[in-house]
N, CA, C and O of each residue as an XYZ file, in Angstrom:
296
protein
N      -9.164    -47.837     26.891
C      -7.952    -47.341     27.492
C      -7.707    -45.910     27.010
O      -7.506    -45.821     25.799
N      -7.679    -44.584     27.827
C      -7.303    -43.611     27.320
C      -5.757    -43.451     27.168
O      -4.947    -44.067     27.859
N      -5.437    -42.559     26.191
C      -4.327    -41.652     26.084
C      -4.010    -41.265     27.053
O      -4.823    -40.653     27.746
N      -2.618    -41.482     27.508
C      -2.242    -40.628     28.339
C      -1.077    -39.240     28.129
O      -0.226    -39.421     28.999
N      -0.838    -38.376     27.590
C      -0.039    -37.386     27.702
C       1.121    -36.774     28.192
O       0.919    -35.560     28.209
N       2.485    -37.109     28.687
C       2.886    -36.550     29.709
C       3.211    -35.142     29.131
O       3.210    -34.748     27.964
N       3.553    -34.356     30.561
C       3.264    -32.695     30.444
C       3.885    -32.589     29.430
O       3.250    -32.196     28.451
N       5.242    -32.869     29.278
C       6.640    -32.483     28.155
C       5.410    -32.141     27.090
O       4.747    -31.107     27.008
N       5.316    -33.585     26.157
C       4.253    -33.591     25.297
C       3.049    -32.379     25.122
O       2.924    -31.578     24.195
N       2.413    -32.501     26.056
C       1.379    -31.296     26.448
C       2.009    -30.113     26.704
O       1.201    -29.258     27.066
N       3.084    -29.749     26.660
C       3.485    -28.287     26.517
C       4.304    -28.090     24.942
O       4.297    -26.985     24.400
N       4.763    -28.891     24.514
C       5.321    -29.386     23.146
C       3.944    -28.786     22.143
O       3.992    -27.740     21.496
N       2.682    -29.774     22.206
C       1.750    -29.496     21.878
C       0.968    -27.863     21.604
O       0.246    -27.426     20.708
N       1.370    -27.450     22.496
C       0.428    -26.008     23.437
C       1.552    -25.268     22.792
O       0.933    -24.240     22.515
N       3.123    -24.997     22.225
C       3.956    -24.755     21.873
C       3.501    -24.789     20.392
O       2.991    -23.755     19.960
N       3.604    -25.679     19.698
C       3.502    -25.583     18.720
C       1.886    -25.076     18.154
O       1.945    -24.752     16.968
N       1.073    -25.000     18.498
C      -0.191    -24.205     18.238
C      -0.044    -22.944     18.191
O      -0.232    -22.282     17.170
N       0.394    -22.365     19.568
C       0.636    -20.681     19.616
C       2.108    -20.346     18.204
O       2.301    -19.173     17.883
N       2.823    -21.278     17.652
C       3.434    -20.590     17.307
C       3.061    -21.139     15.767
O       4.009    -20.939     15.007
N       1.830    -21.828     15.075
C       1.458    -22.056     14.028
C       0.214    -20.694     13.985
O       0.020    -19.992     12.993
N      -0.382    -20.586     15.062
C      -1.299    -19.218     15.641
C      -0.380    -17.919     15.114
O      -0.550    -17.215     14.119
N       0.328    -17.878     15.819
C       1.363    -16.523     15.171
C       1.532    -16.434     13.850
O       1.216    -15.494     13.121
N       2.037    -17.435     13.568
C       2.536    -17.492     11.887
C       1.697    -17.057     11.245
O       1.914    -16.134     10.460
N       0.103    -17.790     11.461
C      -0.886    -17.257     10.379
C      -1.754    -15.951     11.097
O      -2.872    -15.521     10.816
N      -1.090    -15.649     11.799
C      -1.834    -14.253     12.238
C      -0.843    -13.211     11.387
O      -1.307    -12.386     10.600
N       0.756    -13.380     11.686
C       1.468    -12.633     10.970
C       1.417    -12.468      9.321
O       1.704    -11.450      8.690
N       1.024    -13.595      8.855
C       0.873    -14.015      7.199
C      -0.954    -13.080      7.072
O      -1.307    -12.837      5.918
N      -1.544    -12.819      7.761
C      -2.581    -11.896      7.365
C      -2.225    -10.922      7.808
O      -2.536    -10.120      6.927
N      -1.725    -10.319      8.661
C      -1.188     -8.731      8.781
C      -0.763     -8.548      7.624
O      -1.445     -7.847      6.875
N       0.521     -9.141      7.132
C       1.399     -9.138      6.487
C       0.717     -8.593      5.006
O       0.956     -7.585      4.340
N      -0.212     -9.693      4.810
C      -0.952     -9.085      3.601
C      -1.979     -8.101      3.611
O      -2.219     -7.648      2.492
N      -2.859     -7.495      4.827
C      -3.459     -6.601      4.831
C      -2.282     -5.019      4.265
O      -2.257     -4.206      3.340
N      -1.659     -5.263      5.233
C      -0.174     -4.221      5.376
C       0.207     -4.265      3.301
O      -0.154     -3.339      2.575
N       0.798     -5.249      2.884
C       1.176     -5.305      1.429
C      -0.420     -4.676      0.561
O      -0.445     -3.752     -0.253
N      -1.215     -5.214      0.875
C      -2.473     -4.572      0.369
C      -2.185     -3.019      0.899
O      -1.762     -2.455     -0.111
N      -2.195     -2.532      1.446
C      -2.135     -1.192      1.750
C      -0.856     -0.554      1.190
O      -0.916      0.443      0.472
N      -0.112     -0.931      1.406
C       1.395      0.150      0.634
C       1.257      0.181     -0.805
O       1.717      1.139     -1.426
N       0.479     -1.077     -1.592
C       0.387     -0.872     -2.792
C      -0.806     -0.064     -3.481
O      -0.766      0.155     -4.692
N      -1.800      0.348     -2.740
C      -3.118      1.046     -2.669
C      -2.168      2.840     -2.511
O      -2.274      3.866     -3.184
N      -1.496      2.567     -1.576
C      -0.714      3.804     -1.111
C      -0.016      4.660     -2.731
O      -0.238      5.748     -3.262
N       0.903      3.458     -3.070
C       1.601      3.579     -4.075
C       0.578      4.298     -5.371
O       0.604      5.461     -5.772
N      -0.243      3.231     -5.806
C      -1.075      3.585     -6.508
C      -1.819      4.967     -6.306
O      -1.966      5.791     -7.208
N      -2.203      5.093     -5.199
C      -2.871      6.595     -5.123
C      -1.721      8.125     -5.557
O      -2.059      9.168     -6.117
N      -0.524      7.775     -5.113
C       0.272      8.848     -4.836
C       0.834      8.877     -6.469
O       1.090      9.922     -7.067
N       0.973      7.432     -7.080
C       0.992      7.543     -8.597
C       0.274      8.310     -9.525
O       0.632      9.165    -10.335
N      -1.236      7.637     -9.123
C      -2.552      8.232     -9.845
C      -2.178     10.537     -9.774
O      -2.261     11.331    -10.712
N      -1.794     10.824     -8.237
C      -1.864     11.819     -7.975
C      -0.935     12.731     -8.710
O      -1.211     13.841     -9.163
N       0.388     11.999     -8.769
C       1.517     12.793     -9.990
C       1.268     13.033    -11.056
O       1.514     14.082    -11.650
N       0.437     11.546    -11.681
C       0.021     11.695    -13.088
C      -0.946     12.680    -13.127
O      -1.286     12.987    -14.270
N      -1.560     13.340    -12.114
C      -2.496     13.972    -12.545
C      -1.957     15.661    -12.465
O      -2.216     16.589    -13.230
N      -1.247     15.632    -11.417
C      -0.311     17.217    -11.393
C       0.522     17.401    -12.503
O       0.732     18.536    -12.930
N       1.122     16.202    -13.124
C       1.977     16.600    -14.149
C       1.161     17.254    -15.433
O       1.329     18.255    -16.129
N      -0.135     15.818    -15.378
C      -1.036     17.137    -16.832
C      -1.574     18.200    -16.152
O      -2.089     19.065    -16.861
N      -1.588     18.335    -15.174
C      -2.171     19.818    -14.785
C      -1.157     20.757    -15.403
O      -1.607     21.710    -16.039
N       0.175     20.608    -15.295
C       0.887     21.981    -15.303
C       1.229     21.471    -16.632
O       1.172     22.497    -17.310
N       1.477     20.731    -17.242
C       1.351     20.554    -19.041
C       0.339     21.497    -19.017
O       0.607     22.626    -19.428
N      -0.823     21.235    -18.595
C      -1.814     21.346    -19.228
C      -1.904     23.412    -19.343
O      -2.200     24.058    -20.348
N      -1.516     23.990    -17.884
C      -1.326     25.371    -17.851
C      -0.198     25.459    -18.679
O      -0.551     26.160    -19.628
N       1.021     25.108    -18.833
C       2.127     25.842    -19.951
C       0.832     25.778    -20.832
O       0.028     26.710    -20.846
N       0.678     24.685    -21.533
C      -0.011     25.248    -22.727
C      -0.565     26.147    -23.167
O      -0.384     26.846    -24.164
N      -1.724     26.121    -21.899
C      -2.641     27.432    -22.064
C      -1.880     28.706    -22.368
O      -2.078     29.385    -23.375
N      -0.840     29.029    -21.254
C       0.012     30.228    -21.281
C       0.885     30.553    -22.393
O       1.295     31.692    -22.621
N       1.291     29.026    -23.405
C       2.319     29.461    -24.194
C       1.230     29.851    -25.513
O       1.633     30.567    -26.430
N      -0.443     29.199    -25.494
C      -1.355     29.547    -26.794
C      -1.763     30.726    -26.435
O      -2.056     31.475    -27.367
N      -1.918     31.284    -24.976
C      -2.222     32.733    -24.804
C      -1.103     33.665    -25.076
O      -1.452     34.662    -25.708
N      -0.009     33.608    -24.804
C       0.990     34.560    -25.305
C       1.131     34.582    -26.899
O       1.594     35.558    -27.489
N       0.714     33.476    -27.514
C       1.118     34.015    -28.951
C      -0.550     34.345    -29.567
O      -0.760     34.911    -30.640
N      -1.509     33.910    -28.732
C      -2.842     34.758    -29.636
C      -2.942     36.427    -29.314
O      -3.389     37.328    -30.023
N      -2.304     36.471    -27.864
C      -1.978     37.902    -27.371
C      -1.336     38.458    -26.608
O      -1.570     38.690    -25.422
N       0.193     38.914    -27.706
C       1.627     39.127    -27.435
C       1.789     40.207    -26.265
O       2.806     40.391    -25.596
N       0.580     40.876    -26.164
C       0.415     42.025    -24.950
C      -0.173     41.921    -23.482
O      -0.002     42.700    -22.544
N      -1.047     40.539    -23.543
C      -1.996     40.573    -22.490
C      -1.211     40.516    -21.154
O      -1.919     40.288    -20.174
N       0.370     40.711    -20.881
C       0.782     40.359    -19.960
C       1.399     41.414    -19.649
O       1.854     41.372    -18.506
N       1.637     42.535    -20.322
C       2.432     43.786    -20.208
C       1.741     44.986    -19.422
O       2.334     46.056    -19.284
């Protein structure tokens, strides 16, 4: 004896697939996307930390060059 289905059911069915389909399509965007803003984050971090010792790094130079030679700028 087969199953029989009525439509209700069979669109109930077909309903709830596309919208368990969505969910886990959205739940991997979702984390590709979170993978990326935090890659983002991290880069633009990495990038400050590295401008900030840059210009540490020139005062220095400029404040050990002005006192090895109080003239070189005059």
């Amino acid at each position: 004896m087969k199953d029989h289905l009525s439509k209700g059911e069979i669109r109930k069915d077909a309903l709830q697939d596309g919208v368990e389909a969505t969910a886990t399509a959205v739940g991997a965007i979702t984390t590709v996307i979170t993978g990326a803003v935090r890659d983002v984050a991290r880069a633009v971090g990495g990038l400050a930390t590295d401008l900030y010792e840059i210009r540490d790094s020139a005062r220095r130079a400029l404040h050990d060059h002005e006192h090895d030679d109080p003239d070189a700028f005059d």
